[in-house]
C-alpha positions as CSV (number, residue, x, y, z in Angstrom):
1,X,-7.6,-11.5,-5.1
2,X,-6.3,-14.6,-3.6
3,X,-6.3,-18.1,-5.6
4,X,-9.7,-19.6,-5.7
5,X,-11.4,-16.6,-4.1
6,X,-14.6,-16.1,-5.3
7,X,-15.0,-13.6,-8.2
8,X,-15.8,-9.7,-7.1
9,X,-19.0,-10.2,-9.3
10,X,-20.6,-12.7,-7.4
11,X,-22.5,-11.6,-4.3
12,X,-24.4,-13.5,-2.0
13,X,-23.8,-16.9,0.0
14,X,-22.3,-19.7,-1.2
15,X,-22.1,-23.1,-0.3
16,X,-18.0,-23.4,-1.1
17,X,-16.7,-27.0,0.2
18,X,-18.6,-30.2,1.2
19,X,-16.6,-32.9,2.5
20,X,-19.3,-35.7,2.4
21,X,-16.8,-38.9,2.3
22,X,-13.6,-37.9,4.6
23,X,-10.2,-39.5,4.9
24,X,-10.0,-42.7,6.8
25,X,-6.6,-40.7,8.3
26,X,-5.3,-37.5,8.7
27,X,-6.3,-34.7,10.2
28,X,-10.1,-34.7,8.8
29,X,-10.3,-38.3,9.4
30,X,-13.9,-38.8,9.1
31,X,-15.2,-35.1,9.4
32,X,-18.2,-34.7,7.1
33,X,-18.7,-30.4,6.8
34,X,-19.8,-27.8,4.6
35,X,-17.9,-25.2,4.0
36,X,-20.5,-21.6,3.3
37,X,-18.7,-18.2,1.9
38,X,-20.4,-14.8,2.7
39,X,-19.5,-12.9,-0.7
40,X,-21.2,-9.6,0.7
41,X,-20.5,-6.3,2.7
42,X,-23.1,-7.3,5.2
43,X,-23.3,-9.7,8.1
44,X,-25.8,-12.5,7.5
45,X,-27.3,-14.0,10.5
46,X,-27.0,-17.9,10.2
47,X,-30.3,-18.6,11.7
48,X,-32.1,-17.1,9.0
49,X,-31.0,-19.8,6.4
50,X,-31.2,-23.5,6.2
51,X,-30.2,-26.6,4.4
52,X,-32.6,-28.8,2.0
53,X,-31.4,-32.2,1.7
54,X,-33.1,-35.5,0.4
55,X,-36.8,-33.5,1.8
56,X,-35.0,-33.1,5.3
57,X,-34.4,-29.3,6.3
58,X,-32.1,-28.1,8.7
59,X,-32.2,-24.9,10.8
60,X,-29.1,-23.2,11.2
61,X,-27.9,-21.9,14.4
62,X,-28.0,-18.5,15.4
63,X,-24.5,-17.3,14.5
64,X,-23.2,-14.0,12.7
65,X,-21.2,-14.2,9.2
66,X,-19.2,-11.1,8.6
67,X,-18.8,-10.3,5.4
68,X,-16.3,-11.6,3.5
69,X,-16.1,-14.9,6.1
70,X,-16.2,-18.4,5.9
71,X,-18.6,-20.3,7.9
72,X,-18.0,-24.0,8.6
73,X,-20.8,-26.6,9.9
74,X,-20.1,-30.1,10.8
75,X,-21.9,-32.1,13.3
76,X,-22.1,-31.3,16.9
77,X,-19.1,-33.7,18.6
78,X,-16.8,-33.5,15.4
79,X,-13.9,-30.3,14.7
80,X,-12.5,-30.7,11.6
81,X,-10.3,-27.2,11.7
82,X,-10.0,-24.2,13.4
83,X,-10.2,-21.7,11.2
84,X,-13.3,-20.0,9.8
85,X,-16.6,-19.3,12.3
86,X,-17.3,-22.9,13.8
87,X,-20.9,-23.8,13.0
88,X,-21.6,-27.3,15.0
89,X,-25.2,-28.7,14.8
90,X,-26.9,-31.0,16.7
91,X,-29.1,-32.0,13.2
92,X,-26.5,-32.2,10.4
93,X,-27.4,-34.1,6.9
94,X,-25.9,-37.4,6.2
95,X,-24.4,-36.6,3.0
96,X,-24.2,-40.2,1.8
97,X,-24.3,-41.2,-2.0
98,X,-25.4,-38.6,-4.4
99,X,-27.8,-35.9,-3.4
100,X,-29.0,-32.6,-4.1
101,X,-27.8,-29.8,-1.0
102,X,-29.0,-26.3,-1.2
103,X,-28.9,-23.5,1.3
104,X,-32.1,-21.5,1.8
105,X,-34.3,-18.6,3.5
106,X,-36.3,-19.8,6.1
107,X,-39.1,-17.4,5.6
108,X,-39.3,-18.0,2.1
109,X,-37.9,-21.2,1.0
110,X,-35.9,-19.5,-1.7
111,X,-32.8,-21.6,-2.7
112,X,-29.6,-19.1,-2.3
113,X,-27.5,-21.8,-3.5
114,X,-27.3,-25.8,-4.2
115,X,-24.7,-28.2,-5.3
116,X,-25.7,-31.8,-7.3
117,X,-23.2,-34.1,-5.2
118,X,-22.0,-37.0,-7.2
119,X,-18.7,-39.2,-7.6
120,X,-18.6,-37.2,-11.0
121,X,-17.5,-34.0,-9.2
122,X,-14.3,-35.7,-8.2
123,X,-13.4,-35.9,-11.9
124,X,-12.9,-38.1,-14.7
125,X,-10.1,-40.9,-13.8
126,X,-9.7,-39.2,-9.9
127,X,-10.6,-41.2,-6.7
128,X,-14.6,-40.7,-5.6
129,X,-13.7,-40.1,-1.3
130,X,-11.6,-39.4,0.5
131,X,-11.5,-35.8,0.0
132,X,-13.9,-32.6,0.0
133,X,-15.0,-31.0,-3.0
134,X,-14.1,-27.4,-3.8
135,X,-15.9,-24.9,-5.5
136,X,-13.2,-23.0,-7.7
137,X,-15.3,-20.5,-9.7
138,X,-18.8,-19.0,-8.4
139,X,-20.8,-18.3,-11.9
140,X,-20.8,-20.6,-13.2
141,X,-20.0,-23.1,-10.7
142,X,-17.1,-25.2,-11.1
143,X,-16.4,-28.5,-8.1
144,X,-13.5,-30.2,-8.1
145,X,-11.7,-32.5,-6.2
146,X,-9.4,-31.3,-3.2
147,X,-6.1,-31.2,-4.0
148,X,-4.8,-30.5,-0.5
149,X,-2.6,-33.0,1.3
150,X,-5.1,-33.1,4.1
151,X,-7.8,-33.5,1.8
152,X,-9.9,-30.2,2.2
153,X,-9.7,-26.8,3.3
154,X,-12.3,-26.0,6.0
155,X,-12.7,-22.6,6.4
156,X,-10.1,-21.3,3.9
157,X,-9.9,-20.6,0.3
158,X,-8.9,-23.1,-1.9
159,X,-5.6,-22.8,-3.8
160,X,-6.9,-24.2,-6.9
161,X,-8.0,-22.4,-9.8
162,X,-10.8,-22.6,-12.4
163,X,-9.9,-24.8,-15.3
164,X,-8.8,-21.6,-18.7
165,X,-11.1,-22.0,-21.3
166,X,-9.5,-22.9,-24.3
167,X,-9.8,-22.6,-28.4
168,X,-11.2,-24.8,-30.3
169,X,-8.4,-27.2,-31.8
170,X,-5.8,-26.5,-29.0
171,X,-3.4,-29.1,-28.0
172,X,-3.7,-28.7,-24.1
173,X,-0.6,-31.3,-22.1
């Protein structure tokens, strides 16, 4: 396995990256996304989910995820990479302050996955903006910060790593 690639255990879809207050420069200078992971052998049609956010849904377009893919959606008239399947939509959510995000069925409303988005998830004494958020470990879920250079990694893995779990009493520098 790669760094940061979600654990073998874990199977579904998985919302992986949401850059919600961009760069002011760079390449991803203002490009709001999410990043989704499919985690499975099969192909997921794209159209068959959606995302629930702030009592809004959006539909997503018809597009195939093969398995083992990354899917990135921004809004339409914005391309913050080229890697990944490019997912624009003409309805994206705003992503503004702290909200609740989760990816669902269409036909039966069931929540496949969700992220609490708050400054919190940038980290204790770490800049809110100005960079994505990055899941690094599936189960249980684990966001931090991006520490890439340009801020995020649409449509890649991320190269960080879950923080170790350590003993009780350890000195950790």
């Amino acid at each position: 396995d790669e760094p940061g690639d979600p654990a073998p255990e874990a199977s579904g879809i998985f919302i992986t990256e949401v850059m919600a207050s961009p760069p002011e420069s760079g390449p991803l200078n203002g490009a709001k996304y999410i990043e989704l992971y499919n985690n499975t052998s099969e192909t997921i049609p794209l159209q068959a989910l959606q995302l629930h956010y702030k009592g809004q849904r959006f539909r997503l377009p018809a597009t195939p995820l093969a398995p083992y893919s990354y899917a990135l959606l921004y809004p339409l008239g914005s391309h913050p990479s080229d890697l990944g399947v490019q997912v624009p939509m003409l309805e994206f959510p705003a992503l503004s302050g702290s909200f609740f995000l989760s990816l669902e069925e269409v036909s039966t409303g069931e929540a496949l996955d969700r992220i609490h988005f708050s400054p919190a998830l940038y980290g204790e004494g770490v800049p809110a903006g100005g960079a994505s958020v990055e899941r690094v470990a599936l189960r249980p879920a684990e966001w931090r910060r991006s520490d890439s250079p340009t801020g995020g990694t649409p449509g890649k893995p991320t190269a960080m790593k879950a923080h170790q779990a350590v003993e009780k009493g350890t000195v950790v520098i």
